[in-house]
KEKE-3310 file (N, C-alpha, C; in steps of 0.2 Angstrom, whole numbers, plus 5000, padded with zeros to 4 digits):
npx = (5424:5424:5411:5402:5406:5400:5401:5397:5395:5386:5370:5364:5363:5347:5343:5330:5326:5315:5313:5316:5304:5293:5298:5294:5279:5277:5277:5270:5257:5255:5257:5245:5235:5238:5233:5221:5218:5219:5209:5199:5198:5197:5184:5178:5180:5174:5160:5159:5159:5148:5138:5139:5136:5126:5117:5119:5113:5099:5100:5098:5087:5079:5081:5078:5088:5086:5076:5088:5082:5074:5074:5085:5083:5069:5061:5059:5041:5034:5038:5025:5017:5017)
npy = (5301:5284:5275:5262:5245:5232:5215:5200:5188:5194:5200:5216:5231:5236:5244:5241:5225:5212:5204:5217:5224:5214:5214:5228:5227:5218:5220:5232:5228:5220:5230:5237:5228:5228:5239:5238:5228:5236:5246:5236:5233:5246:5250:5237:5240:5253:5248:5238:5247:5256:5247:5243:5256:5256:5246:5249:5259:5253:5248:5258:5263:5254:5251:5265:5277:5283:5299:5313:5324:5321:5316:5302:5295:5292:5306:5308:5311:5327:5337:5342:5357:5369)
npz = (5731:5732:5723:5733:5735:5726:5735:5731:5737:5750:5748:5741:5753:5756:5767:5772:5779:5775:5791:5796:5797:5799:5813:5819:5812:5820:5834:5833:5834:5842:5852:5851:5856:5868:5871:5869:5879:5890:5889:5889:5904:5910:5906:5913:5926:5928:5925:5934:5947:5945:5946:5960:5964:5959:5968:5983:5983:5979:5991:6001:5999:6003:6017:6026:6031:6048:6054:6053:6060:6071:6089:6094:6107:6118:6126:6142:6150:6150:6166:6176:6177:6190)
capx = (5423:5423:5406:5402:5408:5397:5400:5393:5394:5381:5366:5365:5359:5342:5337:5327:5325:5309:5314:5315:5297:5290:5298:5290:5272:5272:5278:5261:5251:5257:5255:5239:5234:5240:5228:5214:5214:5219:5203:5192:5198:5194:5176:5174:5179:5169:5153:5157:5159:5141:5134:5140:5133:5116:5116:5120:5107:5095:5099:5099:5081:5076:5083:5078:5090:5084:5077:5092:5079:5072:5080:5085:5080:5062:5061:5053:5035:5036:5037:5021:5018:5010)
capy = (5295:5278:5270:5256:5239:5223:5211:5194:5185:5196:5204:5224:5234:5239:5250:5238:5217:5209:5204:5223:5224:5213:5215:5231:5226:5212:5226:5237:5223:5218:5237:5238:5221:5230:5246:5236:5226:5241:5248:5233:5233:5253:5247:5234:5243:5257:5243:5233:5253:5257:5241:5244:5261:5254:5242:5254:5264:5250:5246:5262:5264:5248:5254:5272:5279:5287:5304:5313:5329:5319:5312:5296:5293:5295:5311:5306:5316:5333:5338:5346:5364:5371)
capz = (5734:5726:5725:5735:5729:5727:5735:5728:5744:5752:5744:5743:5758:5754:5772:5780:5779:5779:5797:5800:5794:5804:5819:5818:5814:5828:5839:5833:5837:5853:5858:5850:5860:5876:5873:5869:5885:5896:5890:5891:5909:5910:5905:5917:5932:5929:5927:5944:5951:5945:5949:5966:5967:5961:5976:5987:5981:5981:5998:6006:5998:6006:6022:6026:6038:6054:6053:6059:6065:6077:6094:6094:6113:6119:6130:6149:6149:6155:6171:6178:6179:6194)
cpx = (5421:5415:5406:5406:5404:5400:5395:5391:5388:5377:5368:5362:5353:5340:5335:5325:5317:5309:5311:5308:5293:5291:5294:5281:5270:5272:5272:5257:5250:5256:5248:5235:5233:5233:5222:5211:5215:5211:5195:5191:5197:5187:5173:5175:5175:5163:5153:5158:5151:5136:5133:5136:5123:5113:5116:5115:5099:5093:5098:5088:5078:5077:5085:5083:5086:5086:5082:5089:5076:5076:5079:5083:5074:5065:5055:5047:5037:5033:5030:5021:5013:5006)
cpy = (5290:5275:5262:5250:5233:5217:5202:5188:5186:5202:5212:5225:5238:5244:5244:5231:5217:5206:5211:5225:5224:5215:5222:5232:5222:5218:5232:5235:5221:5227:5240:5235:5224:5235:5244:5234:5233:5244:5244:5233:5240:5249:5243:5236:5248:5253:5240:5242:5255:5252:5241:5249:5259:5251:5245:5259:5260:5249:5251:5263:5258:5246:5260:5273:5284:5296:5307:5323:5325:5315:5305:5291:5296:5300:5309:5313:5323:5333:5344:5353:5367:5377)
cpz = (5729:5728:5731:5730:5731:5727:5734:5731:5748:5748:5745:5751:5754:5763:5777:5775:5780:5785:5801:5802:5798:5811:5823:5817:5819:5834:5840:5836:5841:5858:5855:5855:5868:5877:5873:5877:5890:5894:5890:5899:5912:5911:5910:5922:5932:5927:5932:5947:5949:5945:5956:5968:5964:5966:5982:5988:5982:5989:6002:6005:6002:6014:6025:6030:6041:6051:6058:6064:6071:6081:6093:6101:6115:6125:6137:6147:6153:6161:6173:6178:6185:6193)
residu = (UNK:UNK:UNK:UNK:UNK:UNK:UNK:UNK:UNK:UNK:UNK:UNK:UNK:UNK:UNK:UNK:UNK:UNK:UNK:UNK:UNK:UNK:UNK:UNK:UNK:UNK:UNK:UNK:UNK:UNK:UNK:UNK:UNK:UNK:UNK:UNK:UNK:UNK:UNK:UNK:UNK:UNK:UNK:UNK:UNK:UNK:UNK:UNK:UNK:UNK:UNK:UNK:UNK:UNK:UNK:UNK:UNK:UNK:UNK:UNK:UNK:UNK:UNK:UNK:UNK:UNK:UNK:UNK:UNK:UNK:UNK:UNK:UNK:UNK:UNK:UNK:UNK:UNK:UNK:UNK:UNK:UNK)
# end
């Protein structure tokens, strides 16, 4: 095989352009960028879900529910026994 031939119109091939470079670092970046927000957004849903479970918690505590052993309608007095 004959070697390549320079021509002097256009530079050598070197592999990869600083074009190729970059396009590739902005591409890290911009998929670094994405994983950061997806987990700042991870973060704040789980802080408004346990916000919500502390108000809930609040509230329930500030609002006993009904014993549910006891009836919840009064029982007429008993009938006499003879």
């Amino acid at each position: 095989m004959s070697p390549p031939v320079n021509n002097p119109s256009r530079p050598p091939d070197t592999g990869s352009t600083f074009r190729d470079r970059l396009m590739y670092y902005l591409f890290g970046v911009a998929l670094g960028c994405v994983m950061i927000g997806m987990m700042f957004s991870i973060r704040a849903k789980m802080a408004r879900q346990e916000q919500a479970r502390r108000e809930a918690e609040a509230a329930a505590a500030q609002n006993p529910a009904p014993n549910p052993a006891a009836p919840s309608h009064s029982n007429p007095a008993p009938a006499p026994q003879p």
